[in-house]
C-alpha positions in Angstrom: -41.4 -29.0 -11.6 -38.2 -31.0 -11.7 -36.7 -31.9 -8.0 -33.5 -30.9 -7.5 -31.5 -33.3 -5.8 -29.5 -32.0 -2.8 -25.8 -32.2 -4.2 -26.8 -30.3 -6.9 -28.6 -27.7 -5.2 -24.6 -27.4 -3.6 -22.7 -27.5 -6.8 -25.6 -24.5 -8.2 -24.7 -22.3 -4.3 -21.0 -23.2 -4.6 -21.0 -21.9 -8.4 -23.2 -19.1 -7.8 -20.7 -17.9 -5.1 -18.0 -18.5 -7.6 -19.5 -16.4 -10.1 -20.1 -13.7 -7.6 -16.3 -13.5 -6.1 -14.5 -13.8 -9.5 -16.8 -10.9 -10.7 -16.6 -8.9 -8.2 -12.7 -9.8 -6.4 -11.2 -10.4 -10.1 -11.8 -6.9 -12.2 -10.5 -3.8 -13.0 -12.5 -0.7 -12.9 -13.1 1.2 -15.8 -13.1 4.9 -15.6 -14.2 7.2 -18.2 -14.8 10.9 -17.4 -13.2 10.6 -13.6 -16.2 8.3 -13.2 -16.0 4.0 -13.2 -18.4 3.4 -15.5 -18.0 -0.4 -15.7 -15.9 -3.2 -15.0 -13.3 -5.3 -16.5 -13.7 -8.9 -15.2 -13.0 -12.8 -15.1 -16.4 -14.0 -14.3 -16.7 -15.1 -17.3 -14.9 -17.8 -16.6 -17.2 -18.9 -13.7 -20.4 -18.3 -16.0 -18.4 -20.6 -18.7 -17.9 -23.4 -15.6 -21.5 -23.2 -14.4 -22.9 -23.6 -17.6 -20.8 -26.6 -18.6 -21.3 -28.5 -14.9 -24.8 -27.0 -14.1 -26.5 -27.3 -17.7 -28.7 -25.3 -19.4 -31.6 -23.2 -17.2 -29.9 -24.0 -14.1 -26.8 -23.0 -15.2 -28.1 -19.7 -16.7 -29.6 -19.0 -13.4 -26.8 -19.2 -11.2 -24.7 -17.2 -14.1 -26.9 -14.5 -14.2 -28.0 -14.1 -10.2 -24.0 -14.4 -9.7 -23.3 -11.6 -12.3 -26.3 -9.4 -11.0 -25.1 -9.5 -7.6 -21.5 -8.8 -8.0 -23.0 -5.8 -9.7 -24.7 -4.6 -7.1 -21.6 -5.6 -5.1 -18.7 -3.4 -6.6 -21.5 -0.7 -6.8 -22.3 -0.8 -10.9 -26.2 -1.8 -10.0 -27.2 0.1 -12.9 -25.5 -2.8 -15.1 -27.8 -5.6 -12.9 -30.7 -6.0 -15.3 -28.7 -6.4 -17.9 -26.1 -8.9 -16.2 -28.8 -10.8 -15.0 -30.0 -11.3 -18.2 -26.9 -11.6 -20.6 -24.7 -13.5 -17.9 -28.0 -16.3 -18.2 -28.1 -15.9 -21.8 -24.2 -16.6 -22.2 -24.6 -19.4 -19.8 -27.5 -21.2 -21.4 -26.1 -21.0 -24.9 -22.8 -22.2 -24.2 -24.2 -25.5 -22.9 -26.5 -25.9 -25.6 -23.7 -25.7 -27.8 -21.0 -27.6 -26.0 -24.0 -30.7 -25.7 -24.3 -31.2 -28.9 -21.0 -31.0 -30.3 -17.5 -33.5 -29.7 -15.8 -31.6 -26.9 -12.9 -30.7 -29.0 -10.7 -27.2 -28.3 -12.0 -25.7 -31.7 -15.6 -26.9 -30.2 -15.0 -25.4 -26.5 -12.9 -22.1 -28.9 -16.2 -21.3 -31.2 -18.4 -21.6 -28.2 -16.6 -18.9 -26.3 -16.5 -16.9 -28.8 -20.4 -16.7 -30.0 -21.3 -16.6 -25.8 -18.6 -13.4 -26.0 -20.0 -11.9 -28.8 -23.4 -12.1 -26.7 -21.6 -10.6 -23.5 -20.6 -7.8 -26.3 -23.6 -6.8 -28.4 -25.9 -7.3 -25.1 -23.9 -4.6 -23.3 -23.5 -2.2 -26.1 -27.8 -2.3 -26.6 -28.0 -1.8 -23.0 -25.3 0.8 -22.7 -27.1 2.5 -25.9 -30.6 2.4 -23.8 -29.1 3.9 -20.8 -26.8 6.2 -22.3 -28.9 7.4 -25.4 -25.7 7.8 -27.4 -24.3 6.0 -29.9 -20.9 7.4 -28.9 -21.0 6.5 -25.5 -22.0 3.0 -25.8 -19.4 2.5 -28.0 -16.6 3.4 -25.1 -17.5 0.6 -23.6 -16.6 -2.2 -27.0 -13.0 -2.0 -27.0 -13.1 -3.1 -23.3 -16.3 -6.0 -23.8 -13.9 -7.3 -26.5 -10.7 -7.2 -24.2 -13.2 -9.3 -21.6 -14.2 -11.5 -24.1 -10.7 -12.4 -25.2 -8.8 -12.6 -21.7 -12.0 -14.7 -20.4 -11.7 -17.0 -22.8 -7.8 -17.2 -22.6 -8.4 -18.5 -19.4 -12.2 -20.3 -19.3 -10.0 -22.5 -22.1 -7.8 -24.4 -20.2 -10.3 -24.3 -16.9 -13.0 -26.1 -18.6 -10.4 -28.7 -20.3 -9.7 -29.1 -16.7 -13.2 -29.8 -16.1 -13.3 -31.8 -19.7 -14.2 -35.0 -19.8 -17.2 -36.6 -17.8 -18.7 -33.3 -16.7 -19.8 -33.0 -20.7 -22.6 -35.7 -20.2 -24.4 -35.3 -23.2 -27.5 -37.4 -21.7 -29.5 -35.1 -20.1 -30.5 -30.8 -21.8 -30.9 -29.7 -18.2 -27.6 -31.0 -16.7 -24.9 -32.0 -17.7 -24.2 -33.7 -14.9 -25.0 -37.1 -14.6 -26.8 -38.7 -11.4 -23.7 -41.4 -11.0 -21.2 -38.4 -11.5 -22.6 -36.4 -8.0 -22.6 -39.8 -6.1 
């Protein structure tokens, strides 16, 4: 097993508990039948950002943990599992596909938009296994899109913020390179 060196152990906490505040502190409640049955939220954005400074399996990690727990947090721990596991998804593909592209807007754009469509298919299977209604998963599509577009509105400019260096192409599992923690 790979050490992992002690600043970016920090950057992987720090980003976890990013993930987890603008999940759960950034959202808006969705209510169907007099009953929230989901959440509108930005943590998308902080999934997006650990997957570009984290890399690959670390970054999915954090990005799914973060999502699961805020979850579990704002009382929606029925959607856990499934955070947990399309939150990491999102993460791990987006970095894969950022690394091996020029980190162009169109790049950064496409990216957003296949890890969204993830974010959107995965919760309408899981909302279909729960739910056992074709009808009722679909409720929630209108609102996975609306997440998928207002996350990426504003993951864009965040991670042309974050542009530059913190692509490192050198390395699958971080992006990050050793002389860019120091």
């Amino acid at each position: 097993m790979k050490n992992i060196e002690t600043k970016t152990l920090i950057l992987a906490l720090v980003m976890l508990v990013v993930v987890v505040l603008m999940s759960a502190l950034l959202r808006i409640d969705i209510k169907y039948q007099e009953q929230v049955s989901g959440y509108w939220t930005l943590g998308d954005v902080g999934v997006y950002l650990s997957a570009v400074l984290l890399g690959g399996p670390l970054g999915a990690l954090v990005s799914g943990l973060g999502s699961a727990l805020s979850d579990i947090f704002v009382g929606q721990a029925i959607y856990a599992p499934a955070s947990l596991v399309i939150k990491a998804v999102m993460a791990f593909v987006f970095s894969l596909y950022i690394k091996k592209r020029e980190r162009a807007v169109i790049t950064l754009i496409k990216g957003l938009c296949l890890c969204g469509g993830i974010m959107v298919a995965g919760y309408f299977v899981y909302d279909l296994l729960i739910r056992g209604n074709y009808v009722l998963a679909a409720i929630g599509l209108p609102f996975n899109l609306l997440q998928l577009i207002g996350a990426g509105l504003v993951s864009l400019p965040v991670l042309l913020l974050a542009g530059g260096k913190t692509y490192a192409k050198e390395d699958a599992s971080s992006t990050l390179t050793q002389r860019q923690l120091k």
